[in-house]
PAVEXDREN-227716 format. One record per residue (C-alpha): x, y, z; residue in one letter; residue number from 1. Coordinates in steps of 0.1 Angstrom, whole numbers, plus 5000, padded with zeros to 4 digits. Layout:
// residues N
xx=X	yy=Y	zz=Z	residuo=A	num=NUM
...
END
This chain:
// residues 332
xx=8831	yy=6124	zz=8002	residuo=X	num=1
xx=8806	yy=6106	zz=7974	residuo=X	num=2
xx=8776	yy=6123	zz=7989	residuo=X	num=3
xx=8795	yy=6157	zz=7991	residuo=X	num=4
xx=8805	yy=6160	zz=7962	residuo=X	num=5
xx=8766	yy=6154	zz=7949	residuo=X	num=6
xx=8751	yy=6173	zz=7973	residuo=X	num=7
xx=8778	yy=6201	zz=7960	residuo=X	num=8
xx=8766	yy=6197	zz=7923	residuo=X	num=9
xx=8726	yy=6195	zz=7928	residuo=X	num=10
xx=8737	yy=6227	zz=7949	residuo=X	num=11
xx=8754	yy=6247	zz=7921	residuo=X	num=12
xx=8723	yy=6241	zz=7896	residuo=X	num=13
xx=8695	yy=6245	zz=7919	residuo=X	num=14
xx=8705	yy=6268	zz=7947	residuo=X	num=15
xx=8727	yy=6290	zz=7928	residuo=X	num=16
xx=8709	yy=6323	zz=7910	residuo=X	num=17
xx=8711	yy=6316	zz=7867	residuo=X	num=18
xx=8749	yy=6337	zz=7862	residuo=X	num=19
xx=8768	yy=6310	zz=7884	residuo=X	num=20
xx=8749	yy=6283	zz=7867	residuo=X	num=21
xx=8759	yy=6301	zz=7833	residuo=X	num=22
xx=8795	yy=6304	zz=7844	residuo=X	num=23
xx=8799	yy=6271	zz=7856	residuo=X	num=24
xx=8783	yy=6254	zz=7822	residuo=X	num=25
xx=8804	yy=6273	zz=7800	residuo=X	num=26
xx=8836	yy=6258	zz=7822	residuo=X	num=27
xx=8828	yy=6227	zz=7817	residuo=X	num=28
xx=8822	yy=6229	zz=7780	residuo=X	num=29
xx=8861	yy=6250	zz=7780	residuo=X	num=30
xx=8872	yy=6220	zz=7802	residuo=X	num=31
xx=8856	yy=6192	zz=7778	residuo=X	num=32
xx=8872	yy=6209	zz=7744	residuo=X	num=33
xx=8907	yy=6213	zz=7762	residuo=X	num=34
xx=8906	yy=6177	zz=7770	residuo=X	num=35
xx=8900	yy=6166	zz=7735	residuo=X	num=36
xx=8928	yy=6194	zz=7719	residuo=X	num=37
xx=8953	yy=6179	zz=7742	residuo=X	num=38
xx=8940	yy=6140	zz=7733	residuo=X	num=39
xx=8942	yy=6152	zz=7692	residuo=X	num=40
xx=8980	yy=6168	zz=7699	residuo=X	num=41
xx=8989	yy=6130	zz=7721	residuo=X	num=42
xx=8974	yy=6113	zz=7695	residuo=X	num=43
xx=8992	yy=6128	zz=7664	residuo=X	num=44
xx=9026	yy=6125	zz=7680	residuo=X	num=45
xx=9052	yy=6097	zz=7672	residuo=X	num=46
xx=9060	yy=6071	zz=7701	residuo=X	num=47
xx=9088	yy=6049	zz=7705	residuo=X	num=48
xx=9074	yy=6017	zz=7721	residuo=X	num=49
xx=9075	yy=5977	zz=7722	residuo=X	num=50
xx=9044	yy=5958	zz=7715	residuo=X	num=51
xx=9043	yy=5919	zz=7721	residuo=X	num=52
xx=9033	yy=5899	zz=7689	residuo=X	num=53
xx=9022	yy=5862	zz=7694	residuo=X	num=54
xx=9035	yy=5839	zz=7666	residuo=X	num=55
xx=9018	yy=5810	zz=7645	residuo=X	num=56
xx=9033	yy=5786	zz=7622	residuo=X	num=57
xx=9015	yy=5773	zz=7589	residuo=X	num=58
xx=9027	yy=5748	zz=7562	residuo=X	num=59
xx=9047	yy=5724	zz=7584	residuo=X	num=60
xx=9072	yy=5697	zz=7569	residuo=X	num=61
xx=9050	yy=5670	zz=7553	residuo=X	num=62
xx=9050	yy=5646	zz=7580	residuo=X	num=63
xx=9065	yy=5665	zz=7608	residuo=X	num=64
xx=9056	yy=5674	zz=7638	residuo=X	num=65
xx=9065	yy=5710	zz=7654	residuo=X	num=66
xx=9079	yy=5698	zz=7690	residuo=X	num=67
xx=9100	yy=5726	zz=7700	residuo=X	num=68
xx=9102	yy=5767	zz=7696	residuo=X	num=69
xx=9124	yy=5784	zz=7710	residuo=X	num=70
xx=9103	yy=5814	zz=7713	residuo=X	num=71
xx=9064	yy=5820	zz=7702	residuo=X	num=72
xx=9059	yy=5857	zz=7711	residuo=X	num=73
xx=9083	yy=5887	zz=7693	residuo=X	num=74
xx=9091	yy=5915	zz=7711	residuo=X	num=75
xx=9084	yy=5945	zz=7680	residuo=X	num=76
xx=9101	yy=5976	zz=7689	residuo=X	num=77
xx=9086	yy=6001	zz=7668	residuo=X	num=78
xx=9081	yy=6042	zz=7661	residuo=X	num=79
xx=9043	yy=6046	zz=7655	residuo=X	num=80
xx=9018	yy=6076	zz=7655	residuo=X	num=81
xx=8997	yy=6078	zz=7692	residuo=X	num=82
xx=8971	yy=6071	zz=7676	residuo=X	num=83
xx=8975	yy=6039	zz=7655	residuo=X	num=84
xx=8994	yy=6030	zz=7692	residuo=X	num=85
xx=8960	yy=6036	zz=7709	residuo=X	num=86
xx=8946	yy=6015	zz=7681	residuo=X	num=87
xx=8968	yy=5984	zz=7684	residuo=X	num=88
xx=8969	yy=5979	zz=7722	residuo=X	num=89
xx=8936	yy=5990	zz=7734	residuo=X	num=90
xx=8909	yy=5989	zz=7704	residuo=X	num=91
xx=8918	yy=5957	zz=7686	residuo=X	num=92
xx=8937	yy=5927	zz=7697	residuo=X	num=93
xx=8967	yy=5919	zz=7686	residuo=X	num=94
xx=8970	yy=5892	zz=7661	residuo=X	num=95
xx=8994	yy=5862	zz=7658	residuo=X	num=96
xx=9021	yy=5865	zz=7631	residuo=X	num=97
xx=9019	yy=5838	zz=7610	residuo=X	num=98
xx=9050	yy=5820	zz=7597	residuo=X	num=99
xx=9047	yy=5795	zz=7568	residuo=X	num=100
xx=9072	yy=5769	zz=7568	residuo=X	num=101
xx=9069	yy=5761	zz=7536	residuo=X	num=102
xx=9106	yy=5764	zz=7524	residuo=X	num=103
xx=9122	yy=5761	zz=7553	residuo=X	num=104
xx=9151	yy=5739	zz=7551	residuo=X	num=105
xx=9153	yy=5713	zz=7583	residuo=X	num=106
xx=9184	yy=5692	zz=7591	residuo=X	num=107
xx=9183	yy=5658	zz=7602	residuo=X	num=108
xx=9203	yy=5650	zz=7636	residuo=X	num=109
xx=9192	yy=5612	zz=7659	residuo=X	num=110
xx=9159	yy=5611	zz=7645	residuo=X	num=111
xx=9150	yy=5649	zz=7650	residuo=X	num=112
xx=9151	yy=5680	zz=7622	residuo=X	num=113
xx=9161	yy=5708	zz=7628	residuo=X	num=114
xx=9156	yy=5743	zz=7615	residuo=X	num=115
xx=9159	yy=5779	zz=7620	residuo=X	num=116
xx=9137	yy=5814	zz=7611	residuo=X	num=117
xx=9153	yy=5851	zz=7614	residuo=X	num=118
xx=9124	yy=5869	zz=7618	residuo=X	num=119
xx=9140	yy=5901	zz=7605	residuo=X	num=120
xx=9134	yy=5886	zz=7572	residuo=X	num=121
xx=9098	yy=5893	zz=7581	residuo=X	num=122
xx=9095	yy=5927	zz=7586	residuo=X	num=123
xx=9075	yy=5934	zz=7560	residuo=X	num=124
xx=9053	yy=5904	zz=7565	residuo=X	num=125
xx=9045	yy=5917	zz=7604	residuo=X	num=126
xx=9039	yy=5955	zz=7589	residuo=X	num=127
xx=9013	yy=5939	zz=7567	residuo=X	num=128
xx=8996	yy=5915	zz=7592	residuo=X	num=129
xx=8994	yy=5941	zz=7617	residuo=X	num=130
xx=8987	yy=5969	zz=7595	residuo=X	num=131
xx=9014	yy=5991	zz=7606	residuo=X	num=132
xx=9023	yy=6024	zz=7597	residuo=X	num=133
xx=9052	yy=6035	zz=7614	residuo=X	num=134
xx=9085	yy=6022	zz=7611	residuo=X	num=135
xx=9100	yy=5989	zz=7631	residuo=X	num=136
xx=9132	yy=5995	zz=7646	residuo=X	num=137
xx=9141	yy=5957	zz=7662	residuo=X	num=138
xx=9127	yy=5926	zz=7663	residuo=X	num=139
xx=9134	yy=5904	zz=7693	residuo=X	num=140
xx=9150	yy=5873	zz=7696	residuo=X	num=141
xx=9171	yy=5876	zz=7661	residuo=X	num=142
xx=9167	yy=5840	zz=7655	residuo=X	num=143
xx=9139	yy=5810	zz=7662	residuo=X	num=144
xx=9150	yy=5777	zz=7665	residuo=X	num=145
xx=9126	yy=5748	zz=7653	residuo=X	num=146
xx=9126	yy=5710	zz=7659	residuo=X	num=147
xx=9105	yy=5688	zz=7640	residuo=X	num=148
xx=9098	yy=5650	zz=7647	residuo=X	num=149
xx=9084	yy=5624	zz=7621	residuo=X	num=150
xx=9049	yy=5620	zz=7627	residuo=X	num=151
xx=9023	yy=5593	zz=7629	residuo=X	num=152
xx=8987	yy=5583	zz=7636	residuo=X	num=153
xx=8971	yy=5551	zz=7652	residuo=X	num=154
xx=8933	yy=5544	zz=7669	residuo=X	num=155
xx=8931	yy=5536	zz=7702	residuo=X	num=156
xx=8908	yy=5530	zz=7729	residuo=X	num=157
xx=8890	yy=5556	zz=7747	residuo=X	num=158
xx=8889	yy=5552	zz=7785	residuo=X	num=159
xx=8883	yy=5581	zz=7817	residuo=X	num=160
xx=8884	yy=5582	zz=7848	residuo=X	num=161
xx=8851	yy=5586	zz=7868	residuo=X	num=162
xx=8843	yy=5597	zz=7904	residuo=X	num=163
xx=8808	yy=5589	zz=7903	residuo=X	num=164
xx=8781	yy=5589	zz=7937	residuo=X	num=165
xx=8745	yy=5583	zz=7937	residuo=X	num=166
xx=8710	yy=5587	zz=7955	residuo=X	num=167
xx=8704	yy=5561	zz=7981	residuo=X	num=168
xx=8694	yy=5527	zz=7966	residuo=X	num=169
xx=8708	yy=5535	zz=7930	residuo=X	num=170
xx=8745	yy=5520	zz=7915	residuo=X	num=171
xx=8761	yy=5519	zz=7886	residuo=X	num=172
xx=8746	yy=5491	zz=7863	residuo=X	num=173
xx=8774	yy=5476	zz=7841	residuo=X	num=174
xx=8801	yy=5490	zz=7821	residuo=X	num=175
xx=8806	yy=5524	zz=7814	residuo=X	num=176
xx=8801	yy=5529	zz=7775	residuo=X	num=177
xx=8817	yy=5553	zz=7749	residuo=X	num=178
xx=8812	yy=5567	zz=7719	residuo=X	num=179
xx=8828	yy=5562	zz=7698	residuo=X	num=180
xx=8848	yy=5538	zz=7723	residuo=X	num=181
xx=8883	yy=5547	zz=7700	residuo=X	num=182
xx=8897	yy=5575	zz=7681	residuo=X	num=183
xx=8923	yy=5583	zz=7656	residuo=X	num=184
xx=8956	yy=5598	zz=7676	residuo=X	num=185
xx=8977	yy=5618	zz=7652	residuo=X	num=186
xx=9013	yy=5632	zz=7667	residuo=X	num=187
xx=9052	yy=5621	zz=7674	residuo=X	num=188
xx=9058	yy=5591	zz=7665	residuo=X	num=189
xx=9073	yy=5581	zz=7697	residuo=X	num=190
xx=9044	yy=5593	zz=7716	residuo=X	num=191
xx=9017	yy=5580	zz=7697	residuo=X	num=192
xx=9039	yy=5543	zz=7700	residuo=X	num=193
xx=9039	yy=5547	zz=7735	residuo=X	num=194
xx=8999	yy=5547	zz=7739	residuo=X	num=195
xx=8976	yy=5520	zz=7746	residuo=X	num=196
xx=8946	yy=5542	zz=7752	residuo=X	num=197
xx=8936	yy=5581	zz=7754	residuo=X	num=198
xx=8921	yy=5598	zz=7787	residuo=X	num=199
xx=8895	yy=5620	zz=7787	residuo=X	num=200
xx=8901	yy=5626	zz=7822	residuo=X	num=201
xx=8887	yy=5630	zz=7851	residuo=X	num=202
xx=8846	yy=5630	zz=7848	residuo=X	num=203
xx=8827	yy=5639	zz=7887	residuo=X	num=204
xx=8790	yy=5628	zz=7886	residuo=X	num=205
xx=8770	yy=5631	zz=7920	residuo=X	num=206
xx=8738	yy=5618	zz=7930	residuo=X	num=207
xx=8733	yy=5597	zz=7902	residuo=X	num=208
xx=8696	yy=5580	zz=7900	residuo=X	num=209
xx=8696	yy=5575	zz=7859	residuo=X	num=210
xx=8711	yy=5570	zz=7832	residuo=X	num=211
xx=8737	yy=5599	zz=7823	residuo=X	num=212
xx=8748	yy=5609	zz=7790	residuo=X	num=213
xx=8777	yy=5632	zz=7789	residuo=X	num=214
xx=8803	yy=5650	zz=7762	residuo=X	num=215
xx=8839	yy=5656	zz=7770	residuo=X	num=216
xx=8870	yy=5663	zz=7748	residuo=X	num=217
xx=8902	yy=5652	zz=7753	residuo=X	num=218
xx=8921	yy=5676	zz=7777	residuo=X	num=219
xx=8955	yy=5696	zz=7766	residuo=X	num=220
xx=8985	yy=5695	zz=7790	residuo=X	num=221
xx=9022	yy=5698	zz=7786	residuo=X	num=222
xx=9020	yy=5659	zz=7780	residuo=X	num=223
xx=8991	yy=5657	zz=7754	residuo=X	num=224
xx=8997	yy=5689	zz=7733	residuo=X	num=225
xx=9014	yy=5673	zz=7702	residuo=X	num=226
xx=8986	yy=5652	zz=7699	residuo=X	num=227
xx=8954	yy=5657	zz=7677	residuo=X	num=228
xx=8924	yy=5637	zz=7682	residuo=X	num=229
xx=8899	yy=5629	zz=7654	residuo=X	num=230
xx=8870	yy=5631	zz=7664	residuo=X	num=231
xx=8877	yy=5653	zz=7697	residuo=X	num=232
xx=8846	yy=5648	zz=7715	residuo=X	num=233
xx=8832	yy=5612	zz=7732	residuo=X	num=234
xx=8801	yy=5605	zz=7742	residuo=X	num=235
xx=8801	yy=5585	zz=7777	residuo=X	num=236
xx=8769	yy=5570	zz=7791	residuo=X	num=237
xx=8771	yy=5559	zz=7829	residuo=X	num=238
xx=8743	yy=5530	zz=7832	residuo=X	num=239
xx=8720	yy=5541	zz=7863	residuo=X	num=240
xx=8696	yy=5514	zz=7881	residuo=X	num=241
xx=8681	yy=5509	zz=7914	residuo=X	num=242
xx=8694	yy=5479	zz=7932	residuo=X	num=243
xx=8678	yy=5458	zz=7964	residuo=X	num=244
xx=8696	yy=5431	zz=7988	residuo=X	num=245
xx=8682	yy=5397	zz=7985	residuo=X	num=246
xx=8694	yy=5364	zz=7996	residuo=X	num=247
xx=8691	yy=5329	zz=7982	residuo=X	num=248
xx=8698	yy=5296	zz=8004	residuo=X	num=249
xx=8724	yy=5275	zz=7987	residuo=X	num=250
xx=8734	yy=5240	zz=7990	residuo=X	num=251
xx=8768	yy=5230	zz=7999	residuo=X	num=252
xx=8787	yy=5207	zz=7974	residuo=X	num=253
xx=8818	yy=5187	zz=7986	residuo=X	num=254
xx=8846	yy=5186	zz=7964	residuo=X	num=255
xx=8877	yy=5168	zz=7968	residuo=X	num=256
xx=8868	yy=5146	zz=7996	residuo=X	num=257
xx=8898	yy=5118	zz=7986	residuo=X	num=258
xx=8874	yy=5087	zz=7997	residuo=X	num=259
xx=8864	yy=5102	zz=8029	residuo=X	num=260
xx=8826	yy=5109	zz=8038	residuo=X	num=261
xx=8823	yy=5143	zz=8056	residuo=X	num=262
xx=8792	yy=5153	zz=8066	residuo=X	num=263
xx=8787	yy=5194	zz=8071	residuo=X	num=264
xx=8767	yy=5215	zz=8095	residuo=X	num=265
xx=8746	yy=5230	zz=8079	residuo=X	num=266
xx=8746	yy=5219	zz=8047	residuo=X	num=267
xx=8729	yy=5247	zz=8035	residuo=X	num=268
xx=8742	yy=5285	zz=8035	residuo=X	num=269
xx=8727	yy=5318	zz=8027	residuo=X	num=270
xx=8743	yy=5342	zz=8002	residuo=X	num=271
xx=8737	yy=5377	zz=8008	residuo=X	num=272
xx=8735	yy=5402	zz=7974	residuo=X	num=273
xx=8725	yy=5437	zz=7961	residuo=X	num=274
xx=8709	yy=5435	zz=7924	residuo=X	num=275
xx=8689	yy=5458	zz=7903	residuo=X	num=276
xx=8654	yy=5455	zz=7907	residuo=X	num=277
xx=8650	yy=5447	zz=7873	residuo=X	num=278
xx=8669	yy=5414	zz=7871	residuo=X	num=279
xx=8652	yy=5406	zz=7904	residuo=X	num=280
xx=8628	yy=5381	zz=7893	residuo=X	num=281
xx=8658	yy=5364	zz=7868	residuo=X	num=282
xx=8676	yy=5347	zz=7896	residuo=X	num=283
xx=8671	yy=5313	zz=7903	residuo=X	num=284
xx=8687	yy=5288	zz=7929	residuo=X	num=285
xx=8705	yy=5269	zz=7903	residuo=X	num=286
xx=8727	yy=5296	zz=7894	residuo=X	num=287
xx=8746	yy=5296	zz=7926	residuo=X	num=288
xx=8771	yy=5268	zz=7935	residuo=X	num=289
xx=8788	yy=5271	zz=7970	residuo=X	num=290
xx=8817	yy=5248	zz=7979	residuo=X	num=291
xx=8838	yy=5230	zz=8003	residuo=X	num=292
xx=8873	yy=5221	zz=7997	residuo=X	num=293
xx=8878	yy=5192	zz=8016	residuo=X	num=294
xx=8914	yy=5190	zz=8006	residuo=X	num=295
xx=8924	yy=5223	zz=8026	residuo=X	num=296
xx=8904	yy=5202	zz=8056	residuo=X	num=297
xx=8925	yy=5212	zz=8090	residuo=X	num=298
xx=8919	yy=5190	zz=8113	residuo=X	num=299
xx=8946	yy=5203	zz=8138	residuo=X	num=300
xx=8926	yy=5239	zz=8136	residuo=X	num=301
xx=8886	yy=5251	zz=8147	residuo=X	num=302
xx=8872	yy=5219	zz=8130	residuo=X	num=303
xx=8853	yy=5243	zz=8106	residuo=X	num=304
xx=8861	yy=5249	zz=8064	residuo=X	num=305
xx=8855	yy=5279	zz=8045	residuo=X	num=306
xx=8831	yy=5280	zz=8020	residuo=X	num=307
xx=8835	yy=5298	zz=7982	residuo=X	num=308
xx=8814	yy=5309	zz=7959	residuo=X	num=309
xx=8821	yy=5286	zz=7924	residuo=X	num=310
xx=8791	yy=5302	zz=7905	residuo=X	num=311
xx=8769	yy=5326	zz=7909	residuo=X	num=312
xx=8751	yy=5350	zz=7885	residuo=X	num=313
xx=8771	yy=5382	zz=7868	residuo=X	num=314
xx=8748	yy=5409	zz=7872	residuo=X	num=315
xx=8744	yy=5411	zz=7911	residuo=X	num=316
xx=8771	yy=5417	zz=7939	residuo=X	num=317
xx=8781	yy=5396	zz=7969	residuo=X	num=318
xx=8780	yy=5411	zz=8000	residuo=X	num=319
xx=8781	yy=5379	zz=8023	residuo=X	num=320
xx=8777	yy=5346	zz=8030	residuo=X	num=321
xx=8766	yy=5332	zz=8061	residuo=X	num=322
xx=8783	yy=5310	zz=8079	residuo=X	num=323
xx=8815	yy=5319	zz=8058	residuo=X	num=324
xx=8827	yy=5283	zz=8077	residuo=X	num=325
xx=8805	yy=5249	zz=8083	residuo=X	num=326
xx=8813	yy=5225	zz=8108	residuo=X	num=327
xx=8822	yy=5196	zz=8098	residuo=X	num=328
xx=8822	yy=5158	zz=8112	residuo=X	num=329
xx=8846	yy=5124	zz=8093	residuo=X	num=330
xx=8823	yy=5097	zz=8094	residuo=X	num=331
xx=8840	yy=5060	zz=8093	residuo=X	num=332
END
């Protein structure tokens, strides 16, 4: 039908004799001038209409929080030329009312205040604001009900939670750092004396193979909208290094042995561990201490005892020890 139609119009201006071409020129500019007579007559006549207006509140009760409103949009019904109509809704956006609290008078009732706004009393504030013409008939709901709750601030620490993965070979080297690491939480006091720590959330990071530095601010849900954070943003750094398996042979020490002289096989075992390459060449065999406990000796079971790990060095991980249990013989 697309192609049709074209074919129809490159038809009427190139196969058609000069008249039709005349004719059908002077429709359209009839057709064009018709349109914009009967847009002028829309325009200029009056409409009766509701328009949705958002609502904002400035100059809260000194040390109150806003917790509650009962309603934060006002449904304006109003009589208003087509064009100003045309203006509002589809050329510029419609801005938020905003309320100042200044004088309102809130009641106290179990640790909450309440207070109330007619926005009737407004009328000539939204006309303003809005820069409205015609005349508002209703305004709807007829009353907004506040509650306020006594507010206070307190720093706390800054944690997230992270769902990191890396290339092959690389890990996460030490603790995840932020900055700053707290932040001044301002909201209900209840709230605020409820928290240990803030979130930032969830944080994904894949194939990590260095260091990362990220920003994130704190996230808004129904639970964490009262509060304000100051400052908003953290800085995070997730510590990246490459890491290799090694293993270090390691004496066994008896502990506990009561006056009896046990005699292990082997008295050696080997730990198995992943560190970073760069803290390869700190290790030494000293730093390990491996350890049999001859007071949980069994003799009724396998004749063997476990072996634990007293000591070893903080900055690699233990995959394995081998044996995990010596043999063991009571010599008298």
């Amino acid at each position: 039908m697309k192609i049709r139609f074209i074919d129809f119009i490159r038809s009427a201006f190139v196969k058609r004799d000069e008249k039709f071409r005349q004719k059908l020129s002077i429709f359209l500019i009839c057709l064009f001038i018709s349109v914009i007579i009967w847009f002028t007559i829309k325009m200029s006549d009056e409409y009766d209409t509701v328009i949705e207006i958002p609502v904002t509140f400035t100059h809260l009760p000194k040390n109150k929080v806003l917790t509650f409103v009962s309603d934060s949009v006002l449904q304006v019904e109003i009589i208003e030329k087509g064009s100003n109509l045309f203006r509002m809704l589809y050329v510029e956006e419609i801005d938020p009312v905003s309320i100042s609290l200044r004088f309102l008078p809130v009641y106290p009732k179990g640790g909450v205040y309440y207070g109330m706004i007619t926005p009737a009393l407004l009328l000539n504030e939204i006309e303003r604001e809005q820069n409205m013409l015609g005349k508002i008939i209703s305004i709807s709901p007829d009353t907004i009900y506040l509650s306020f709750e006594p507010e206070k601030s307190r720093k706390v620490p800054v944690n997230a939670n992270f769902d990191l993965s890396f290339e092959k070979q690389f890990m996460r080297y030490g603790a995840i750092n932020f900055s700053p690491d707290c932040v001044t939480i301002k909201g209900p006091q209840a709230m605020v004396e409820g928290l240990d720590s803030v979130s930032l959330g969830e944080i994904r990071l894949e194939k990590l193979n260095q260091n990362y530095t990220g920003e994130k601010k704190f996230p808004s849900d129904s639970m964490t909208r009262l509060l304000s954070y100051n400052p908003d943003v953290v800085t995070y750094t997730v510590p990246v290094e490459k890491f290799t398996e090694a293993e270090m042979e390691v004496p066994v020490k008896l502990i506990n042995n009561q006056g009896i002289k046990v005699k292990v096989f082997p008295d050696k075992v080997k730990v198995l561990y992943t560190i970073a390459l760069k803290d390869y060449s700190k290790i030494e065999p000293g730093m390990f201490v491996a350890e049999a406990d001859l007071s949980a000796l069994d003799l009724a079971a396998d004749g063997k005892i476990k072996i634990d790990l007293e000591s070893f060095p903080i900055n690699i991980r233990i995959n394995k020890i081998v044996p995990e249990k010596v043999e063991f013989i009571i010599i008298k």
